[in-house]
Structures are given as C-alpha cells and as structure tokens.
C-alpha positions in Angstrom: 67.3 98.2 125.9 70.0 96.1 124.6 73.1 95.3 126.3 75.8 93.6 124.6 79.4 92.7 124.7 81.7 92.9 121.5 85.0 91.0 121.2 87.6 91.7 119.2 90.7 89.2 119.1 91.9 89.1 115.5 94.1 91.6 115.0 97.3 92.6 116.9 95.6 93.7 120.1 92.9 92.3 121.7 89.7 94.7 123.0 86.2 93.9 124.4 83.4 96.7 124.8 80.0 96.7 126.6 77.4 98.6 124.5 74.0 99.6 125.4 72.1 100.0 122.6 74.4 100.4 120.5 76.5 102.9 122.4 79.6 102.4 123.9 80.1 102.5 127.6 83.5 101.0 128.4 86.1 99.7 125.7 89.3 97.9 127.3 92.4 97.2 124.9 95.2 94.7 125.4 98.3 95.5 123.2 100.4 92.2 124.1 99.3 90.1 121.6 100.6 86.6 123.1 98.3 87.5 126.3 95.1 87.5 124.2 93.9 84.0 125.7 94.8 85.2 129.0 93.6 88.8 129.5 90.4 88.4 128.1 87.9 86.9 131.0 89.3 89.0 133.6 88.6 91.9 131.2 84.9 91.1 130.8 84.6 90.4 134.1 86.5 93.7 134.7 84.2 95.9 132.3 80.9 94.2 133.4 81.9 95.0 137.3 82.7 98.9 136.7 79.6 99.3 134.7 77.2 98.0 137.5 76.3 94.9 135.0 75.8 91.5 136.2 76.1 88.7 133.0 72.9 87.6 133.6 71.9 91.2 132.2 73.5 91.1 128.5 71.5 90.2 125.8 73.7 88.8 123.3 77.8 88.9 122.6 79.2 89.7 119.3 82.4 88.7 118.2 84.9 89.7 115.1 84.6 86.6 113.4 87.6 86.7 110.8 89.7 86.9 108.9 93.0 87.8 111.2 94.9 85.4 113.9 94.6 82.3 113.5 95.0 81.9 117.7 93.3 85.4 118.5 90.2 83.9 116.5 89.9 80.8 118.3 90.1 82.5 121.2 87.6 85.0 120.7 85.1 82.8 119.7 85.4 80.3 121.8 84.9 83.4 124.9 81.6 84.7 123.0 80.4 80.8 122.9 81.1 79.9 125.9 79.1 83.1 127.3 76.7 82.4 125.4 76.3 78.9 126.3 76.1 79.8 129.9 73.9 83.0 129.6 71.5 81.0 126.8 71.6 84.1 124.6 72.1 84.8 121.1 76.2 84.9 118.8 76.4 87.7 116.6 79.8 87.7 113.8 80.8 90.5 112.0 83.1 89.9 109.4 86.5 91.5 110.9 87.2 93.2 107.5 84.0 94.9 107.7 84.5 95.9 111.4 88.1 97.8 110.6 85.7 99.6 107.2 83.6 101.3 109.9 85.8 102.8 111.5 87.5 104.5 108.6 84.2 104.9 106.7 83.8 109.1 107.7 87.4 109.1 106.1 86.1 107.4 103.0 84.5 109.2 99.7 84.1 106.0 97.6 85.7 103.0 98.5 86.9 100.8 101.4 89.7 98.3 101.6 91.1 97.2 104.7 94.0 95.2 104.5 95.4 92.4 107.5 98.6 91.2 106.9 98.8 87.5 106.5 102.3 86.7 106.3 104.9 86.8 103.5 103.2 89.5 100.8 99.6 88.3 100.9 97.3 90.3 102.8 93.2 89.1 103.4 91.1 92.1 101.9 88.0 93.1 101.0 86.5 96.0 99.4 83.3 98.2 101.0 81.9 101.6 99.8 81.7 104.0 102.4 78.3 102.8 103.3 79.4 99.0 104.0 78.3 97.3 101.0 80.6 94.8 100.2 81.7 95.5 96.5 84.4 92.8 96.8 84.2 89.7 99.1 87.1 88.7 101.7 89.7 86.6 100.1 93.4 86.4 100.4 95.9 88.3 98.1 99.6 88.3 97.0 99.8 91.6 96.4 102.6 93.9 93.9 102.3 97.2 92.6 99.9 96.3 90.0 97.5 95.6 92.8 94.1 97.0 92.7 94.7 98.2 89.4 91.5 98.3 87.7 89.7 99.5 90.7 91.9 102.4 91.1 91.9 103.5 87.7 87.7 104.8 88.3 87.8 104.9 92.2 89.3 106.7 95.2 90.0 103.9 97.3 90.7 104.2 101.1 92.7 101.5 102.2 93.4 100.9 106.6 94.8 98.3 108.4 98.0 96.6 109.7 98.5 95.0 106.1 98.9 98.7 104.5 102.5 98.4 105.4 103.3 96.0 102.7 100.8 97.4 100.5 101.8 101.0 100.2 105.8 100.9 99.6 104.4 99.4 96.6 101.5 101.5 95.3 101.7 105.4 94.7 98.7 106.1 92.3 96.6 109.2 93.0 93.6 107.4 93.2 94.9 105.4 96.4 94.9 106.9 99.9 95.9 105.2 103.1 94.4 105.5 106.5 96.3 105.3 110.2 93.1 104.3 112.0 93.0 101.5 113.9 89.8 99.3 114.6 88.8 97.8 117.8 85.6 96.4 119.5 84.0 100.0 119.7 83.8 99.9 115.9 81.6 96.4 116.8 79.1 98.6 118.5 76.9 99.5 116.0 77.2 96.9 113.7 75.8 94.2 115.9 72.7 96.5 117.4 71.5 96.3 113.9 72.4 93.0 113.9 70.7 92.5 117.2 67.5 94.4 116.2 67.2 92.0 112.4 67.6 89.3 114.9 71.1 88.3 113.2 72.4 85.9 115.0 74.8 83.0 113.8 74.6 79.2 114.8 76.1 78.8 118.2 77.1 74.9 117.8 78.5 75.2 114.3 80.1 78.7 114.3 83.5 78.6 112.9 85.9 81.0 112.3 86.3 82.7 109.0 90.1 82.0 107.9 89.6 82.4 104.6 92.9 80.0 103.6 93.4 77.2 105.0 94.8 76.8 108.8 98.3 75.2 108.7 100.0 74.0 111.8 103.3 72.4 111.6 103.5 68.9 113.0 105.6 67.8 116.3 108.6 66.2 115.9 109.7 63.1 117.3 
C-alpha cells in the first residue's frame, strides 16, 4: 500500500489530496488565493483526521513543483519539505504543466498545451501528446496570433489552463481547441504512484522550485 499526500499551490487555488495507491480518497480546495500559506496545514491536518490517517502513516508527499505562483510555490514546497523532514520520507515533483495535461488528456486526440498566465501577454507552456510525453519542454512565451503556428498547421492541439484567456481572443484556427478543465491535486494522484513505485523521488535539501524565468521582487524603499 502506498499512502501519499499531493500538494497543489501554484495555480490560483490551492488543493491537497490523500491517495492511496494511487487513488483518491479526499481532495480539499481553497479558492482564496492570498490564504494559500495559511489554509494549507490545517487542511492536511484536516484531510488526514477524516480519513483515519495518522502522519506517521504516509509514505511520501508530492508536490506541483512549477511553473505558476511565485508565492504559492514557495509555499507548497516548503509544506511537502517540511513533512518530509519530520516524517523521514521520500519528495516527489511533478512538473505543474504536466499535472494540468492529465487532467485534460481524455479530452485530447493529439496534442497538449496548458497554458499559466504569467503576467502581461506571456504565458509558461509546454506541449504533451495525450499520453504525457513531453513534445515541447516548459518555457515562457509572449504569445500573438501567430503563436503555435507551425504546430497547428499538422496537429490538433488542446490547449487548458488559466493562461487560455489571453491565448484564445487571439487564435481561431481549426486546428486549435480550448479546454475549461481545471487541474488540482487529484490530477497529482497518479502521477506520483508511478513516481512512487520507479522510486522517483527528488533531492529533499536542494529542491527548488521550477520558475522557469527569473524571480523578481521589487526592493523596499527607504
């Protein structure tokens, strides 16, 4: 049996799910984005409790390691260490991109490309065929209507995600098709039992987030 926890913090809500064997028992979401930080603990605590778990009992945690908010990821991460830490058990990261094609992938016939809006008109992306292989690795775009061009021109592409808002004012080509699903930790599930049973498991002192560009924070005045 394996029992884990996936985190999800990245994206505009927040959601953490207990799994047992890959299946999930209890998903709790938290819409308010600014309460990430706060609601998450309690919410473990809270989903371990009504599922008769004690921590002692899961065998790893899983977290969505990036790209998305730069706070929600920090905060995420620094939860699945931490339990880690205590529980001596084993990190798993899924790329986030790759978490929000699973859940879309029974939607898909060829291609996969979520989109996460990252401010202005750039969007992080990547691009997955409906079995997860990673045709096109994360990286940040600026995207227009020529976007995706020469994928589109010999591929139905699915594209999901919060940064589809920006993307598909922009794009009407037959080829392109745009998904309402949203992702959340559920969509963790099975990803990390497979990781769990390849023994998968990332670096638990020098685990960073994946930002993909680089973290900016404007300096204090005075």
């Amino acid at each position: 049996m394996s029992l884990l926890l996936n985190i999800d913090t990245a994206l505009d809500t927040a959601s953490v799910c207990l799994a047992k064997d890959g299946l999930v028992l209890q998903l709790a979401i938290n819409e308010n984005q600014k309460d990430h930080a706060a609601w998450l603990h309690p919410a473990i605590d809270d989903l371990l409790q009504k599922n008769n778990f004690k921590p002692g009992q899961l065998e790893a945690v899983a977290v969505s390691i990036g790209p998305g908010s730069y706070t929600g990821l920090r905060v995420g991460l620094a939860a699945a260490k931490g339990l880690c830490y205590a529980l001596q058990i084993p990190l798993i990261t899924i790329p986030t991109l790759k978490m929000m094609a699973y859940a879309v992938r029974e939607e898909a016939t060829e291609l996969i490309c979520p989109l996460i809006d990252a401010r202005r008109m750039e969007v992080f992306a990547a691009v997955y065929d409906r079995y997860l292989q990673e045709k096109v690795p994360a990286h940040t775009l600026v995207i227009d209507d020529t976007s995706f061009a020469a994928l589109l021109s010999s591929n139905k592409i699915l594209f999901c995600g919060n940064g589809c808002l920006k993307l598909q004012p922009l794009l009407t080509h037959p080829n392109a098709f745009f998904s309402t699903t949203r992702s959340n930790a559920a969509d963790l599930a099975t990803l990390s039992h497979g990781c769990f049973g390849e023994k998968e498991f990332a670096d638990l002192a020098y685990t960073e987030p994946l930002y993909i560009k680089e973290f900016y924070s404007p300096a204090r005045k005075g």
